[in-house]
N, C-alpha and C positions, 0 to 999 in steps of 0.2 A: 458491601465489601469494596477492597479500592485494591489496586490493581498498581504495583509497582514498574514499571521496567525502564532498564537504561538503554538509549541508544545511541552509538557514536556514528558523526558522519565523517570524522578525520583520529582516527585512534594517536595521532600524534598530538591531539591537543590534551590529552592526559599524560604524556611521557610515552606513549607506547608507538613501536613501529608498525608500517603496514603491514610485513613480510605475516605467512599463516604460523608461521612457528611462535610467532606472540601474539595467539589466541588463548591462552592458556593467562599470563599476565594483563591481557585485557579484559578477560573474563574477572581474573581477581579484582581488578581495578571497578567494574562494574558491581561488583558484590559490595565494596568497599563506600562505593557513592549509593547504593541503597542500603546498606546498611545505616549511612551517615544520614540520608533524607527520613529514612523510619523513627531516628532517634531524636530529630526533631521534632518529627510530626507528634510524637509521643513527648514530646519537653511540653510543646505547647499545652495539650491537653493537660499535663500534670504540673502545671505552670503554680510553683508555690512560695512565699518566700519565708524563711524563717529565720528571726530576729530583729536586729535593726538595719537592716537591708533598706530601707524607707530613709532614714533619716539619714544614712552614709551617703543618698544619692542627691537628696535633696541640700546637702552643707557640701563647701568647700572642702577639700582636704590634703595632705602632703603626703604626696609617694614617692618614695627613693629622691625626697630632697627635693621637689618639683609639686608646686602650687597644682590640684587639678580641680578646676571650678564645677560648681554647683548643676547640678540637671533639676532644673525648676520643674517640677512636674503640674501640668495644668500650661505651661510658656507653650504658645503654639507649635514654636519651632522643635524643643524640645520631644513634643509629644509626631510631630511630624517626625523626627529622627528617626525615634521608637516602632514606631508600625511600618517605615521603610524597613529597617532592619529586619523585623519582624517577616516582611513580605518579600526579603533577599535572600532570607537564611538558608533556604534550600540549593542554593547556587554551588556547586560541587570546589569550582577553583576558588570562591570567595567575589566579593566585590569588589570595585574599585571606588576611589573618589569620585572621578566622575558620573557611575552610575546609582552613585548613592544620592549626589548631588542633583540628580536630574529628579530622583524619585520623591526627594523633600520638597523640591521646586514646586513639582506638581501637587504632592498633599497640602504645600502651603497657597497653589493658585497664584504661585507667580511666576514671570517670565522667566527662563532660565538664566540670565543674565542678572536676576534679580538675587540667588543663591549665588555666590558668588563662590571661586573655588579657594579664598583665603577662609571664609565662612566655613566651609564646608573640613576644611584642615582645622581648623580649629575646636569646631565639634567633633570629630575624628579624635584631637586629642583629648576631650573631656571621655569619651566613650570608651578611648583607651587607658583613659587614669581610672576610670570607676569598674575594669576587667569586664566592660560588656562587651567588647571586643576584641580581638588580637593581631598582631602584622601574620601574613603569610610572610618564614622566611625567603629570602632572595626574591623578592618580588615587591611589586607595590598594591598587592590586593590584602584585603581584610579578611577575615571571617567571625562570625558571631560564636562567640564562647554559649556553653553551656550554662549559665547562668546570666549571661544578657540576653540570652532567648527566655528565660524563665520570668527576667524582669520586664524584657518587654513586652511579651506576650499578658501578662498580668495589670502591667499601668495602661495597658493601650485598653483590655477588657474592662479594668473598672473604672475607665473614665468615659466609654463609648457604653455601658451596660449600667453603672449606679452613678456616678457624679451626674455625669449632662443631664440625663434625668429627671435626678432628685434636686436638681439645683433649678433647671426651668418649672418643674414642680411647685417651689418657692415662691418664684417668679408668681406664678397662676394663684399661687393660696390667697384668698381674702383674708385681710388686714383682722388679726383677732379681738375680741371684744377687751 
């Protein structure tokens, strides 16, 4: 069994003031962020895609008049993106660039300075053109939509669980007669 609970160490960093008489909206705001964390944890597990969700991600295409490029699936970085994502998503206010940034950095094993934050704005807007992501408004934080959790939880397992696999698998087969 797992064990939810929310604790705040500055109730102002959800909108809520110190005073005891907004315990009652801090309490809601708590229910609200486990609610939000259970629905993920539960996307993940129910992580499915249905139709051509594959191939809208993998091709360029135009939204609202605006070019949004292709998410190679299998592109290191790409697939670095996706399991950042994947491993942010429970963040109540959303991420930022720069903590997205830092977490591709390190799944791709380069210096930080290596991810660069024009890079990181840019796949930002790929991940916003494809609605696997969306702006927090009045702010500069993200959050993962319900369906870029479905997608990334999905290409991050079947490339860490059957591609690498079956492809080093290959690799190993002797050459048939």
């Amino acid at each position: 069994a797992l064990r939810t609970e929310t604790t705040f160490g500055d109730p102002r960093d959800v909108g809520v003031g110190k005073r005891l008489d907004n315990l009652t909206a801090l309490r809601a705001k708590g229910d609200a962020i486990n609610a939000r964390l259970l629905a993920l944890e539960h996307g993940t597990e129910e992580a499915r895609l249905a139709g051509p969700e594959l191939t809208d991600l993998v091709l360029p295409a135009r939204r609202d008049g605006r070019r949004v490029p292709a998410l190679r699936i299998g592109d290191p970085r790409v697939m670095a993106l996706l399991a950042a994502l994947v491993a942010i998503a429970h963040q109540a206010a959303g991420f930022s660039n720069a903590q997205l940034r830092r977490m591709v950095a390190e799944l791709l094993a380069l210096p930080a300075e290596g991810y660069t934050s024009a890079r990181m704005t840019y796949d930002l807007g790929r991940l916003a053109g494809h609605t696997l992501i969306e702006r927090v408004p009045r702010s500069h934080r993200y959050r993962l939509t319900p369906y870029g959790l479905r997608v990334g939880a999905i290409v991050t397992k079947v490339a860490d669980r059957v591609l690498d696999p079956a492809i080093a698998r290959c690799r190993d087969a002797p050459p048939s007669p």
